[in-house]
C-alpha positions in Angstrom: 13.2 -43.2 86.6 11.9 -39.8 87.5 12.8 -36.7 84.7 13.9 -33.7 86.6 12.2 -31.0 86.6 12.1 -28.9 83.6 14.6 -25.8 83.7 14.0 -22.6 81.6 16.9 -22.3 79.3 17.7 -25.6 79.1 19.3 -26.6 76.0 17.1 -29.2 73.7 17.4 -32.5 75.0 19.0 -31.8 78.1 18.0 -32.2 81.4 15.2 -30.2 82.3 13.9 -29.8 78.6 10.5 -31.3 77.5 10.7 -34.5 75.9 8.9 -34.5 72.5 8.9 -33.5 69.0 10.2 -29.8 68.6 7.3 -27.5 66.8 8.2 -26.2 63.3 9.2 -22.6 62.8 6.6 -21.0 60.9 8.3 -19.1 57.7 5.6 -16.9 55.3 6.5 -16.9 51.6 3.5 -14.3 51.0 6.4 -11.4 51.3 8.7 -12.7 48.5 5.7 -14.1 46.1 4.4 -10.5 46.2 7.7 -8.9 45.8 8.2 -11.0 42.7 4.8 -10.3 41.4 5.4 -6.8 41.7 8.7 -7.0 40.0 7.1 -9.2 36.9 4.3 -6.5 36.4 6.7 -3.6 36.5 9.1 -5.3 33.9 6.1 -6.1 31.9 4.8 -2.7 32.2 8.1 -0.8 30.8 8.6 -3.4 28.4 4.9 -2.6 27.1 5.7 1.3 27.1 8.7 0.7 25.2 6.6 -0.9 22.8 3.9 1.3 22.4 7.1 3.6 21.8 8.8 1.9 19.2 5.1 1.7 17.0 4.7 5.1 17.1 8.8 5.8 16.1 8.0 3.2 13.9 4.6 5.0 12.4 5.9 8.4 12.3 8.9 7.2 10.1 6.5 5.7 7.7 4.3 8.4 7.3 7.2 10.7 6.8 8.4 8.6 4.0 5.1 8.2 2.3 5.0 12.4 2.3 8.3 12.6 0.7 7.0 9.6 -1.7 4.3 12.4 -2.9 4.4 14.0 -6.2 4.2 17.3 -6.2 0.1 19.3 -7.2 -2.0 17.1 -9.0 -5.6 17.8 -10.0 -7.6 14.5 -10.4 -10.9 14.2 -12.5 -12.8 11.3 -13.3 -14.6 8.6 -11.5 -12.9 5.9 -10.9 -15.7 3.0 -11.1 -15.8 1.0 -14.0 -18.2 0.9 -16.6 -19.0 -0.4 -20.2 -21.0 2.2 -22.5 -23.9 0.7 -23.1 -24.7 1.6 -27.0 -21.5 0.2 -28.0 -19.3 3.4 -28.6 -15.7 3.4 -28.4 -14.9 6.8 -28.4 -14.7 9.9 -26.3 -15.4 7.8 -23.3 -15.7 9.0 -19.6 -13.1 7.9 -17.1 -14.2 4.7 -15.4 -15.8 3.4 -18.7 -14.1 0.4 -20.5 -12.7 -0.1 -23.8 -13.4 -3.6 -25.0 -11.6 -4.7 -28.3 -12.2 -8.2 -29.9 -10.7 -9.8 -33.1 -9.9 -13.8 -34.2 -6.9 -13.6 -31.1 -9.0 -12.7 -28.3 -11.0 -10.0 -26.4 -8.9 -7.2 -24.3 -10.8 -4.6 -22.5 -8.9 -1.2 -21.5 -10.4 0.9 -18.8 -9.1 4.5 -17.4 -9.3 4.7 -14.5 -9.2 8.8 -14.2 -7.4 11.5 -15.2 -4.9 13.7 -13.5 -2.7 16.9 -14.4 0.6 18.3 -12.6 2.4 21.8 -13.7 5.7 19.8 -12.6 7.5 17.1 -12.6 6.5 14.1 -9.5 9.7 13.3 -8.9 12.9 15.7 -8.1 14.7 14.6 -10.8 11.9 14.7 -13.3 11.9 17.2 -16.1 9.2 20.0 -16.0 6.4 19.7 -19.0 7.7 21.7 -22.4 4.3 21.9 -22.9 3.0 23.2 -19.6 1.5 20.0 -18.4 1.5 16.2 -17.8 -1.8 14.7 -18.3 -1.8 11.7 -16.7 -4.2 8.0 -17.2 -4.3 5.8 -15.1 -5.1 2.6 -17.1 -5.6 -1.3 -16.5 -6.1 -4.2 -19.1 -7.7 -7.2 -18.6 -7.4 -10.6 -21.2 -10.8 -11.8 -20.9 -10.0 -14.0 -23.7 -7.6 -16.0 -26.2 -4.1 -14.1 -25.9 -3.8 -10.1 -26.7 -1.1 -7.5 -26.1 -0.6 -4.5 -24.6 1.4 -1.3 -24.8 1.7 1.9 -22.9 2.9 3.5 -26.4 -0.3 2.1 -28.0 -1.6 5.4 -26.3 -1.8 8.6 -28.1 -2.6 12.2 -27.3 -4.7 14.1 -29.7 -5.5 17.6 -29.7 -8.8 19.3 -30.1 -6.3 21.3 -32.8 -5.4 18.2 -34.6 -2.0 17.7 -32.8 -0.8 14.6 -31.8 1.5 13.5 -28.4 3.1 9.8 -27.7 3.7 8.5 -24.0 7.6 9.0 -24.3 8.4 12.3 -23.5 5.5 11.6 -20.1 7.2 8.4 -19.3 10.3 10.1 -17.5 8.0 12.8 -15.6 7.8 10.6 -12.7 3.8 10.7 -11.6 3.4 6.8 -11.5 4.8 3.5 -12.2 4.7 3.4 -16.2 1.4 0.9 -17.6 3.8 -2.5 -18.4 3.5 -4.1 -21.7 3.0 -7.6 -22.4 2.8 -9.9 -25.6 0.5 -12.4 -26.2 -0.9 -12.3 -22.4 -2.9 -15.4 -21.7 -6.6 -15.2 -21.4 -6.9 -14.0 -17.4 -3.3 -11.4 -17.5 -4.0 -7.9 -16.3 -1.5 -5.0 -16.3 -1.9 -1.5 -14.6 -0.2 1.6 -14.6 0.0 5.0 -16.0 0.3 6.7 -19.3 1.3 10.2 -19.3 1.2 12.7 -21.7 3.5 16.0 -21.7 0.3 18.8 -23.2 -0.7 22.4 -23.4 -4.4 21.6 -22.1 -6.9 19.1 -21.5 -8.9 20.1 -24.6 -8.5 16.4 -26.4 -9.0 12.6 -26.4 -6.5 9.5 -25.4 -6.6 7.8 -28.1 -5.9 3.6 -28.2 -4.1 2.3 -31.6 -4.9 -1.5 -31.8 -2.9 -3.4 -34.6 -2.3 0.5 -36.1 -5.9 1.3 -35.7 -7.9 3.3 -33.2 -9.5 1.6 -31.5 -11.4 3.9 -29.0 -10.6 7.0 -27.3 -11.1 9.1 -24.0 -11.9 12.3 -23.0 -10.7 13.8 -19.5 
């Protein structure tokens, strides 16, 4: 049977329309993947300036609470290496030289780290020096063997004029965390910290009292 001829505008199937499979609509997805690529780098982009943000909030807030963490002037002097004299002398040591006592319990070695000075107190509610000054060690100790103790009040000031200053009065002026003490400490303990000193001048020695003896002194 003979198909009629084909009609334009015939509806699909009908008479006059092309017999055959109906050619797919081509559709692009290239518009929306880009759009959506687009979108994802944006988003990503605010999120990473929001972040960049935050850190530096985040490092301006900590560097404005280290500066009010500050004590107030402080002169430093001393090296603050380590080092053993060499001829065996305990006193009137450098800072940075160690102290190193021995007896039948063990060997402890003290070294000062250096020496500093402030006019005032380090902390707003510290008291100011009677004195003038805080002179300030910093100290660490070391068991290098047995078991041996340590005290921040083992630490005496003494005056090139003969007179004499404990850590007690220092302790509350704020300019460090206080040197911890420990009893028998097993062979390996260290402890660290500061000793302070409420003076007139620097014209003296730290002394060390071991078992109610000096041990060794330094000199700033």
């Amino acid at each position: 049977m003979p198909y009629p001829p084909y009609q334009p505008g015939a509806a699909p199937g009908g008479p006059g329309y092309p017999i055959g499979p109906v050619p797919p609509t081509k559709s692009s997805k290239k518009p929306i993947i880009i759009v959506i690529a687009v979108v994802a780098a944006v988003l990503a982009l605010l999120c990473c300036i929001g972040g960049v943000v935050a850190l530096g909030k985040g490092v301006d807030e900590a560097a404005k609470e280290a500066e009010r963490q500050l004590p107030g002037p402080v002169e430093t002097s001393g090296p603050s290496s380590s080092s053993t004299p060499a001829n065996g002398e305990t006193f009137n040591l450098k800072a940075g030289q160690t102290l190193v006592i021995t007896d039948d319990e063990g060997t402890l070695e003290i070294t000062v780290l250096r020496f500093r000075t402030s006019t005032k107190g380090c902390k707003a509610y510290s008291p100011e020096p009677d004195k003038g000054l805080y002179l300030i060690a910093d100290v660490t100790a070391t068991v290098k063997k047995g078991n041996m103790s340590i005290n921040p009040f083992y630490f005496q000031w003494v005056g090139d004029d003969g007179s004499t200053e404990n850590g007690i009065s220092g302790a509350f002026a704020g300019c460090g965390d206080l040197l911890d003490s420990g009893v028998n400490l097993r062979e390996g303990s260290q402890r660290s910290g500061s000793v302070t000193f409420d003076v007139a001048d620097k014209n003296g020695a730290m002394e060390y009292r071991h078992k109610l003896k000096t041990a060794g002194s330094w000199k700033p």
